[in-house]
Structure formats: structure tokens, C-alpha cells
C-alpha positions as CSV (number, residue, x, y, z in Angstrom):
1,X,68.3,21.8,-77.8
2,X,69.0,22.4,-74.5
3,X,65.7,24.8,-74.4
4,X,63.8,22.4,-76.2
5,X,64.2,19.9,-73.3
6,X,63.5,22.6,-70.7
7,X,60.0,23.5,-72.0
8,X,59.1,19.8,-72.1
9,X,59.4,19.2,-68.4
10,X,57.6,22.5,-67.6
11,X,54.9,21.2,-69.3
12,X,54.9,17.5,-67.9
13,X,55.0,19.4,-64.1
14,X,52.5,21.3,-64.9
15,X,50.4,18.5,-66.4
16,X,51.3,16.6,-63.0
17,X,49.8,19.4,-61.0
18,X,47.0,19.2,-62.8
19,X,46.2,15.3,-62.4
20,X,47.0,15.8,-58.5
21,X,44.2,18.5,-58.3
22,X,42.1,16.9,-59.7
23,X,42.1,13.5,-57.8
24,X,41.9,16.0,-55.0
25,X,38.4,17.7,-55.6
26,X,37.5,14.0,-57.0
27,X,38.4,12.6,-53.0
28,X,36.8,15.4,-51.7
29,X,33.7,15.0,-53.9
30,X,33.0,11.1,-52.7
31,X,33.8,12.2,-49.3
32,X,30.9,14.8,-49.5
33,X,29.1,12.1,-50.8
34,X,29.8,9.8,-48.0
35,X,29.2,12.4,-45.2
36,X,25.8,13.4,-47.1
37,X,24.4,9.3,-46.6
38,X,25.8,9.1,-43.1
39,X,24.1,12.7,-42.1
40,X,21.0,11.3,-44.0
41,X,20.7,7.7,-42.5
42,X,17.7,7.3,-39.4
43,X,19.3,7.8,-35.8
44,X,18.5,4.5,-33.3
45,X,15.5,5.6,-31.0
46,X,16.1,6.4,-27.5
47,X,15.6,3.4,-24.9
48,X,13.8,4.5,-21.7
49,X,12.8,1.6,-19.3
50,X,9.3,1.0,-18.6
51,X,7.2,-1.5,-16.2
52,X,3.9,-3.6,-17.7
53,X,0.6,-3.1,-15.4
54,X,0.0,-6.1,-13.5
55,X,-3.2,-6.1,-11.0
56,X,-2.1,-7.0,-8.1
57,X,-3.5,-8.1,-4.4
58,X,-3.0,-5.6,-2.0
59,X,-4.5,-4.6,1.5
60,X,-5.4,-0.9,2.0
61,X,-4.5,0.5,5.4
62,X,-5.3,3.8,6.5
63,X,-3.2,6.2,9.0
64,X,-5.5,7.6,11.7
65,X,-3.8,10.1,14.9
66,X,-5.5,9.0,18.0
67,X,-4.5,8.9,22.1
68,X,-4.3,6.4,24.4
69,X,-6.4,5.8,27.8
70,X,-6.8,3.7,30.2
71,X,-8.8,0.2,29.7
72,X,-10.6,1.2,33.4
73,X,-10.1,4.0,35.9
74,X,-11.3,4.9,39.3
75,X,-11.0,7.3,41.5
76,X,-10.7,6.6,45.2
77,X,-12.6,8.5,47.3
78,X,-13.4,8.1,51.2
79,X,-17.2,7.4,51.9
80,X,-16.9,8.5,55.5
81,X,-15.3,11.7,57.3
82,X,-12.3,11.1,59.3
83,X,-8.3,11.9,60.0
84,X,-6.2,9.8,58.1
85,X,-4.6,7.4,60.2
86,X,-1.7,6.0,57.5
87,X,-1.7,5.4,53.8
88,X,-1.0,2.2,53.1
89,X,0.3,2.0,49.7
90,X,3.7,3.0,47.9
91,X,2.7,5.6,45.0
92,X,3.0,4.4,41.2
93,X,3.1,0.5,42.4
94,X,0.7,-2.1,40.9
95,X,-2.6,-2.4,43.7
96,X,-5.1,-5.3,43.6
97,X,-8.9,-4.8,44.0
98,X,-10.1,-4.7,47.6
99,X,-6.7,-3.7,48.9
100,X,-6.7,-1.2,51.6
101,X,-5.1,2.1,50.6
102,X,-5.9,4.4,53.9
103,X,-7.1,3.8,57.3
104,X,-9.3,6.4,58.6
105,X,-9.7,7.1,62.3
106,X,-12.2,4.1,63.2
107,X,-12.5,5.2,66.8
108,X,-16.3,7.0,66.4
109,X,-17.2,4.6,64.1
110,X,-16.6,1.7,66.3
111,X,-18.3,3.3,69.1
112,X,-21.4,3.7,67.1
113,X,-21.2,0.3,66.3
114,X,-20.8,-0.6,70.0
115,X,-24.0,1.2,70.6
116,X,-26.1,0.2,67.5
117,X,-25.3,-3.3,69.2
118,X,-26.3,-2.8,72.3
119,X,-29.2,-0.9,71.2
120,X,-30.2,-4.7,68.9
121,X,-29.7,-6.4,72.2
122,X,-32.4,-4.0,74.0
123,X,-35.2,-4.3,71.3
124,X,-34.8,-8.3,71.3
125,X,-35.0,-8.1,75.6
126,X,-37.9,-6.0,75.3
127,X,-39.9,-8.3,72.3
128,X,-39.6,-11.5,74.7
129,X,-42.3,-10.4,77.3
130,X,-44.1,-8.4,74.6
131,X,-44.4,-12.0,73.1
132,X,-45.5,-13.5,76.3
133,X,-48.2,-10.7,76.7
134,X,-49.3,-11.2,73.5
135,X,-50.2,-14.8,73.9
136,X,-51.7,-14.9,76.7
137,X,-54.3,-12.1,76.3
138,X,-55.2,-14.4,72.9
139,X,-56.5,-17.3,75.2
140,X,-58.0,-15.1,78.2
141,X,-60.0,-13.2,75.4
142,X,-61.7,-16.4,74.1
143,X,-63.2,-16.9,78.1
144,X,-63.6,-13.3,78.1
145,X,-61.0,-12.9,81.1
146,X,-59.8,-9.9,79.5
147,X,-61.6,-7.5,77.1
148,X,-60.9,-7.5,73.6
149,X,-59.3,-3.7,73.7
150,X,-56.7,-5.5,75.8
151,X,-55.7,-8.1,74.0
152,X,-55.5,-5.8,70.5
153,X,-53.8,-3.4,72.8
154,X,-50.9,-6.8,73.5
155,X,-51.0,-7.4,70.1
156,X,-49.9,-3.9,69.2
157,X,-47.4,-3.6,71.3
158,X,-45.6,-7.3,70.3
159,X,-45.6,-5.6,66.6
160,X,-44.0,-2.3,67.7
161,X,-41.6,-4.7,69.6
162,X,-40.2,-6.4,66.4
163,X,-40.3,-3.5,64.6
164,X,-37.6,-1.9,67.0
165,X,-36.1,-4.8,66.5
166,X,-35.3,-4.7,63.1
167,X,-34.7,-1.1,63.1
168,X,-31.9,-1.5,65.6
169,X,-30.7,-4.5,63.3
170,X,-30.7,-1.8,60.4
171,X,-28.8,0.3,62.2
172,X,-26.4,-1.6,63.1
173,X,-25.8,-2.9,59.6
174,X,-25.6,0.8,59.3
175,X,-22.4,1.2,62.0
176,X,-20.6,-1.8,60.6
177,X,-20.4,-0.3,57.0
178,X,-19.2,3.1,58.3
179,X,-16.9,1.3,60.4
180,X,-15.3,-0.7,57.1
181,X,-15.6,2.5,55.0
182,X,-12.7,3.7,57.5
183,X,-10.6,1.5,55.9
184,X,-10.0,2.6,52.0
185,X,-9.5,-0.3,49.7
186,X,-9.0,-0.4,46.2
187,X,-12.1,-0.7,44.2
188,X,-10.3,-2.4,40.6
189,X,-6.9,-3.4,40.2
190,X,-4.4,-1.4,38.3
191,X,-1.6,1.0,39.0
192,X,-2.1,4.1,41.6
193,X,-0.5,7.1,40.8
194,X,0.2,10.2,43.5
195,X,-1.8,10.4,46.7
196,X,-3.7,14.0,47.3
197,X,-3.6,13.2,51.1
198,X,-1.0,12.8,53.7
199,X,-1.4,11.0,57.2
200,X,-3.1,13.3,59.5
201,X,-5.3,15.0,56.7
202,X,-8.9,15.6,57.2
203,X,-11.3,13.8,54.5
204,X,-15.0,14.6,54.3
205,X,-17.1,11.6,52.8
206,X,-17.8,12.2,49.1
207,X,-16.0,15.1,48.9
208,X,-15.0,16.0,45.2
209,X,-11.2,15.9,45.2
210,X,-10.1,12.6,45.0
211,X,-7.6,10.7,47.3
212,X,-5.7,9.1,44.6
213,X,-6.5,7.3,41.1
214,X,-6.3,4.0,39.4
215,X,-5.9,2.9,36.0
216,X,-5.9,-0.4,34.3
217,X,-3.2,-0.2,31.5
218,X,-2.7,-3.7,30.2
219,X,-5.0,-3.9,28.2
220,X,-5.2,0.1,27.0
221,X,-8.0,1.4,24.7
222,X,-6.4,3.8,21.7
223,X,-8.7,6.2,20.5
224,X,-8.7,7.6,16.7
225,X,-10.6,10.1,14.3
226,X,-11.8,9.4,11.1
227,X,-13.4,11.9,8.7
228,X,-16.7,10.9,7.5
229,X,-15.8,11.5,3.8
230,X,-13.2,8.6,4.2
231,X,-16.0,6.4,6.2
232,X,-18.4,7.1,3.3
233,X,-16.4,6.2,0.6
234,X,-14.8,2.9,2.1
235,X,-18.7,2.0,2.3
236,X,-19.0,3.1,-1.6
237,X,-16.1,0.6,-2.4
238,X,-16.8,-1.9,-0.4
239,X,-20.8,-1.7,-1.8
240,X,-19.0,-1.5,-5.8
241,X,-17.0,-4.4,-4.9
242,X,-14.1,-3.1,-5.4
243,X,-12.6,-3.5,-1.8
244,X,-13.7,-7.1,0.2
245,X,-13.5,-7.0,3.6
246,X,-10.4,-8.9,5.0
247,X,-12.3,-11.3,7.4
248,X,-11.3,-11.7,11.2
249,X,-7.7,-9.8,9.5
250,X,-9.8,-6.4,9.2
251,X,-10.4,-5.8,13.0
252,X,-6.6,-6.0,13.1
253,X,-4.7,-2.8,13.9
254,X,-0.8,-1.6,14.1
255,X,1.0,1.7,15.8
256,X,3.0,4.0,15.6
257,X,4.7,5.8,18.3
258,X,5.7,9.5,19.0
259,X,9.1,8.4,18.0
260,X,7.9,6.5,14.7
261,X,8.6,3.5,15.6
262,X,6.2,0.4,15.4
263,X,4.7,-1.1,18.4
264,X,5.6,-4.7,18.7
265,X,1.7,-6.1,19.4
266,X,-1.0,-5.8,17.4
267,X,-4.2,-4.5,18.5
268,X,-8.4,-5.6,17.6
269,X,-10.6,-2.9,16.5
270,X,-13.8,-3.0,18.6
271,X,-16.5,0.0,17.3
272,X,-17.0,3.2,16.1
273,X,-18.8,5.6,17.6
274,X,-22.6,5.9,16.1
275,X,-22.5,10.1,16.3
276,X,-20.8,12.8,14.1
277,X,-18.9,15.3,15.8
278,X,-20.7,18.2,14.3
279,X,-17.2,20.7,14.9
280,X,-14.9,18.4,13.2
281,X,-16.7,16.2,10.8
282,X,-15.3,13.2,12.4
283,X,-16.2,9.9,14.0
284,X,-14.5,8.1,16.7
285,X,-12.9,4.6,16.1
286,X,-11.8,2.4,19.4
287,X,-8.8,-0.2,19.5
288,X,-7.7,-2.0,21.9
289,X,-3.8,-3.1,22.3
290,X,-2.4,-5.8,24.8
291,X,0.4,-3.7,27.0
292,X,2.0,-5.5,29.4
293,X,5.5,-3.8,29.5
294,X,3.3,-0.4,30.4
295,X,5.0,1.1,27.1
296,X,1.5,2.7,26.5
297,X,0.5,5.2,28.7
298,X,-3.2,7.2,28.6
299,X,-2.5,10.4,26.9
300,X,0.3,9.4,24.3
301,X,0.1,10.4,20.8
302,X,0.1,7.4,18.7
303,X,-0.9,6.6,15.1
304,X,-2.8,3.6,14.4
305,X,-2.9,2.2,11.2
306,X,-6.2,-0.2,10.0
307,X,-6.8,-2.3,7.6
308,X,-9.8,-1.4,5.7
309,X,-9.9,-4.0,3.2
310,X,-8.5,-5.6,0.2
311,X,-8.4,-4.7,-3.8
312,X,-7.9,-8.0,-5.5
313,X,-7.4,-6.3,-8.7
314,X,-5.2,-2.9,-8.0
315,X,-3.0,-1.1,-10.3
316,X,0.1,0.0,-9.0
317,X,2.5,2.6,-10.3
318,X,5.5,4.0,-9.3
319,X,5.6,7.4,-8.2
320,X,8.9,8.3,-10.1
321,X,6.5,7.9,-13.1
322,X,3.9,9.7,-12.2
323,X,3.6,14.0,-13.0
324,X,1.7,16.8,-12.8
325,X,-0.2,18.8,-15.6
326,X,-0.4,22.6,-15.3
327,X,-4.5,21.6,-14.2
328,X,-3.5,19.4,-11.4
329,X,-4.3,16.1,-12.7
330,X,-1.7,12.7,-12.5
331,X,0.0,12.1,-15.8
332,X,2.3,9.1,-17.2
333,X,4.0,8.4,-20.2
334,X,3.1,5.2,-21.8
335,X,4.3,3.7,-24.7
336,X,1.9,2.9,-27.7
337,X,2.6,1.4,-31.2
338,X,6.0,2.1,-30.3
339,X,5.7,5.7,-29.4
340,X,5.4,7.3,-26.5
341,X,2.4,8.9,-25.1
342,X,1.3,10.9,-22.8
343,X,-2.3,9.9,-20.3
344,X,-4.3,11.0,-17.6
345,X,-4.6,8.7,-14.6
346,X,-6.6,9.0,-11.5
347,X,-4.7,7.9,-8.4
348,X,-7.0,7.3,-5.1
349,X,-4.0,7.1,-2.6
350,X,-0.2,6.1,-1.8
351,X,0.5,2.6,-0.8
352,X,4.0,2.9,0.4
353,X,6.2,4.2,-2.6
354,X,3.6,3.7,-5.1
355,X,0.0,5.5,-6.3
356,X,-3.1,3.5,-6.6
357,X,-4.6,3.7,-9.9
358,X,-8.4,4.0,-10.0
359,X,-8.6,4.8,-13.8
360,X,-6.7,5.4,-16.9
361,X,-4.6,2.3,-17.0
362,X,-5.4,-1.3,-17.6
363,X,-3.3,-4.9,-17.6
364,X,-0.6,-4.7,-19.8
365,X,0.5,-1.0,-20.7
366,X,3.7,0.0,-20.7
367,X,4.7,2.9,-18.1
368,X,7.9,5.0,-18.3
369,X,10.0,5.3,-15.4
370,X,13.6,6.1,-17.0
371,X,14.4,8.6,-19.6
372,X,11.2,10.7,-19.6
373,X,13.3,13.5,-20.6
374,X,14.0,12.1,-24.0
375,X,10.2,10.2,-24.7
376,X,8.8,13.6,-25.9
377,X,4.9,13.1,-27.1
378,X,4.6,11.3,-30.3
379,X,8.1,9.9,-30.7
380,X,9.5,6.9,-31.4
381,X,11.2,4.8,-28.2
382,X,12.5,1.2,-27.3
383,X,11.2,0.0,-24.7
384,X,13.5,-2.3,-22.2
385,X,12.5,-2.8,-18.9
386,X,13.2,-1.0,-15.9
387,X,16.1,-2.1,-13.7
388,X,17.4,-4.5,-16.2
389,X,21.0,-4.6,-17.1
390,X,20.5,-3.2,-20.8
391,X,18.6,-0.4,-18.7
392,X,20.9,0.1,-15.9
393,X,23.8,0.3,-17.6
394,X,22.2,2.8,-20.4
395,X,21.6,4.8,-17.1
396,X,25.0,4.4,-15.5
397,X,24.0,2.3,-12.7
């Protein structure tokens, strides 16, 4: 009896067992199941942010090297040979036209002045009776109280009187402009720099090394190349239509110093030069800048930058969204239809942190500027747009 009881509970166990296993592998089977769907179900597509192609107005400017010089410059040099008495100006200072910079040794000069004088006073003493002479043979002639040889002979000699008159008057006119040349004035106004000469040196008139120079500085002409391939094809947009000239605002030019930093004053374009330089394909453009704190100086190295004209209808892009194909040409990724896809662009120049679109992209397409690395060719994104908050914080920001 008591075994009879024994081999019944071995058998219930075992039937336990059994029931346990099996809602085992039946758990195990739905959870197969239930992995299988999840595994299968479609993954979200990736969100990259993009920006929609607006045409825009925007001024094109172009960066052109160039030097400074000098609105006018002179050089003084002495007209007449002397000793240098005293210079009469301080070195670097600010001189006005017509002010005397050196004083040459006048005493020579003043003597021939003396003597080109008297020598005016001697003709006019010897016209008077010449005169006299002259008039009276006229009225003896017509009673034929003197011959006719005579009185042409009176007449002569009043005309040669005259004449020595007016060649001493000449020649003094000639003394008292060598006796101003000995004083050395300024012929514009502008700032001197060093004097080649000290008092006592010896000057020759128009000898070659000057005395000292002059420049006018305020205003100051800047000077800048341009190639002709640029000039030629500003002239082929601006006869397409696609660049207008700006008005009175195109003459209007900005600079940049040594340093990189922006002059305050804004300069006028005047002209370009109407010849080629054959060695460097370039032509010459002239500006000219107001400078009255003297922060220009001829010589610098500046960069001026001109405004060509204006695009009413540009296409701006990024550059973060702009690559490189293994052929060199300017690639973006746009997305189409929901996809993205990759398309060639033409880009004519920067304008600040962005390219300048000439073809390839038109009002309304989508470019992407964050998470290229997941819109591969062909697959399928969302697109949010760049620097929004869905997008910055997908990105971290």
C-alpha cells in the first residue's frame, strides 16, 4: 500500500516537470515571435537639417592689393647757384605754398640787379635827346635844311635808343627774378620730409638732387591691380544682366590695412587705366581716400575692397554644405521626394562664409548642412531645418 502511494507521486512530479517545460519552450516560442516583429518593423529615417534656397540681394565686392601715394608731390629745387644762407623750415612739419624754405646768398644777385637798374636808367637818358634829334631833323627836311640821309640817319638812331631801352628793362626783369629765386619757397602745400642740404652748402641751379620734397597726403590716391580676366567678365555680367551697377554706391571703396583692420573713411573710385600691362596681365584702378589724421602714408600696403555691382537674384549656400568630387567640381546634398541626393553646383566666388551659386540650384531646394554623414545617396531622410531646436538638440547643441 505504502508502495502503491509512492509510485503515484513519482508519476504526478514527473507529469509536473513536464507541464513546466513545456510552458517554458511555449514562453520562449512567443518571445521569438515578438523579437522576430520588432527586428522586422521599418527603423525612423535619420533627421539631418537643411536650409531652402532663397535669392537673395546681395552686393559683390572684390579684394584688390594696391599702395598708397601721394595726392601731389614736388620736389624743391634751387633755380639759381648759391651758398645756403639758412634753411628756414623744421623737417617733417606741415609747409604752405609760397613759403620760403632756404635763403641763398643774394649778395651777387642783388648787385646785378643794381646794375641792370642803372643800366635801364642810361638807355632812357640816352632816348631823350635821340627823341629831340629825331624831331627836329623831320621839320628841317621838309625846307630841305638838312638832307634826307640825315634825318633817316636821326630816325635810326631814336629806334636803336628804345630798343636799348627795353633790352635793359628785360634785363632787369632778368636780375629781379634771380634775386627772388635766392629765396626758396614752397611750390604746393603739403608736408616736407628731410632736407639734403645744410646751411653753408653749395647749390648749383637745376641740379638733379633735390633739396627736399613735398607731398600732399590728405587727400591720398591708393593704387590697385586688377586682372583683366576679372575686368572682362564683370563686363559679361553686367552685359547678361545679371549684375546692375550700384549707382553713385559703385564708385565707393573700403580698406584694409597691413594690420587687417578697416580704415574708418571711405574712399571714391576715379578711373582705370586705359593700357594692359603686357608682363602681368593687369590694369590699374585709382581711389582716392580723405586722410586727414595722416594714417595713410605713400608706399603702404593696403587692400581695397570695391563694389562691383549688385545680383538681385543670388543663390547663397553655406560652405559647411558644400564638397568636393574626386574631379574637382562643388557638390551638395539635397533632398528630393524625401530622399537625399547628391548635385553638382557651380560656385562663382565666396561672399563672406558663403559660395555664390551660378548654377545647379533654384528657389526652393532643400540643402543639407547637418548629418551628411548619415544622408547616403538615395536614402530616405527627414528633413528639419537647420539651427532649430528639434535640430540642435538632435545635434547636441
Amino acid at each position: 500500500m505504502s508502495f502503491g502511494k509512492m509510485g503515484g507521486r513519482t508519476c504526478g512530479s514527473r507529469m509536473a516537470a513536464l507541464v513546466v517545460i513545456l510552458l517554458g519552450i511555449l514562453l520562449l516560442a512567443g518571445c521569438g515571435k515578438q523579437s522576430a516583429a520588432v527586428s522586422r518593423a521599418p527603423s525612423a529615417p535619420p533627421e539631418v537639417g537643411v536650409i531652402v534656397i532663397k535669392p537673395q540681394r546681395v552686393s559683390l565686392t572684390t579684394d584688390l592689393p594696391g599702395r598708397t601715394s601721394a595726392y601731389l608731390i614736388a620736389q624743391v629745387r634751387p633755380q639759381v647757384s648759391g651758398i645756403i644762407q639758412k634753411r628756414l623750415f623744421t623737417e617733417g612739419s606741415n609747409v604752405r605754398a609760397g613759403q620760403v624754405l632756404y635763403r641763398i646768398d643774394p649778395a651777387s644777385y642783388r648787385a646785378a640787379y643794381d646794375s641792370a637798374k642803372a643800366a635801364l636808367a642810361k638807355a632812357k637818358a640816352n632816348l631823350l635827346p635821340a627823341r629831340l634829334k629825331a624831331e627836329r631833323y623831320e621839320s628841317l627836311v621838309k625846307i630841305t635844311a638838312v638832307s634826307q640821309q640825315d634825318c633817316d640817319d636821326a630816325n635810326a638812331a631814336l629806334k636803336q635808343a628804345e630798343a636799348d631801352v627795353e633790352a635793359a628793362k628785360a634785363a632787369l626783369e632778368t636780375a629781379r627774378i634771380n634775386l627772388a629765386y635766392t629765396n626758396v619757397t614752397a611750390p604746393i602745400s603739403g608736408w616736407i620730409g628731410r632736407s639734403s642740404v645744410t646751411d653753408g652748402a653749395l647749390v648749383t641751379a637745376d641740379q638733379p638732387a633735390a633739396l627736399a620734397t613735398i607731398q600732399q597726403l590728405s587727400p591720398i590716391y591708393v593704387d590697385v591691380t586688377q586682372s583683366t580676366a576679372a575686368l572682362l567678365n564683370l563686363e559679361q555680367e553686367m552685359a547678361s544682366g545679371v549684375m546692375k551697377r550700384g549707382g553713385a554706391a559703385q564708385a565707393r571703396v573700403k580698406l584694409l590695412l597691413e594690420d587687417g583692420s578697416a580704415y574708418p573713411l571711405t574712399g571714391t573710385l576715379k578711373f582705370s587705366e586705359v593700357t594692359v600691362d603686357q608682363s602681368t596681365g593687369s590694369i590699374t584702378l585709382r581711389a582716392v581716400f580723405p586722410n586727414p589724421k595722416r594714417i595713410l602714408l605713400p608706399g603702404m600696403f593696403v587692400r581695397a575692397v570695391i563694389e562691383e555691382g549688385v545680383d538681385e537674384h543670388a543663390i547663397l549656400v553655406p560652405q559647411r554644405g558644400v564638397t568636393r568630387n574626386p574631379a574637382g567640381e562643388a557638390m551638395v546634398m539635397v533632398v528630393s521626394g524625401g530622399k537625399a541626393e547628391p548635385r553638382a553646383i557651380k560656385v562663382v566666388r565666396t561672399v563672406g562664409n558663403e559660395w555664390l551659386v551660378s548654377s545647379g540650384l533654384k528657389a526652393g531646394d532643400q540643402v543639407i548642412l547637418d548629418g551628411l554623414q548619415k544622408a547616403r545617396p538615395g536614402t530616405r531622410v527627414r528633413a528639419v531645418p537647420f539651427g532649430s531646436k528639434e535640430n540642435s538638440a538632435r545635434a547636441g547643441i
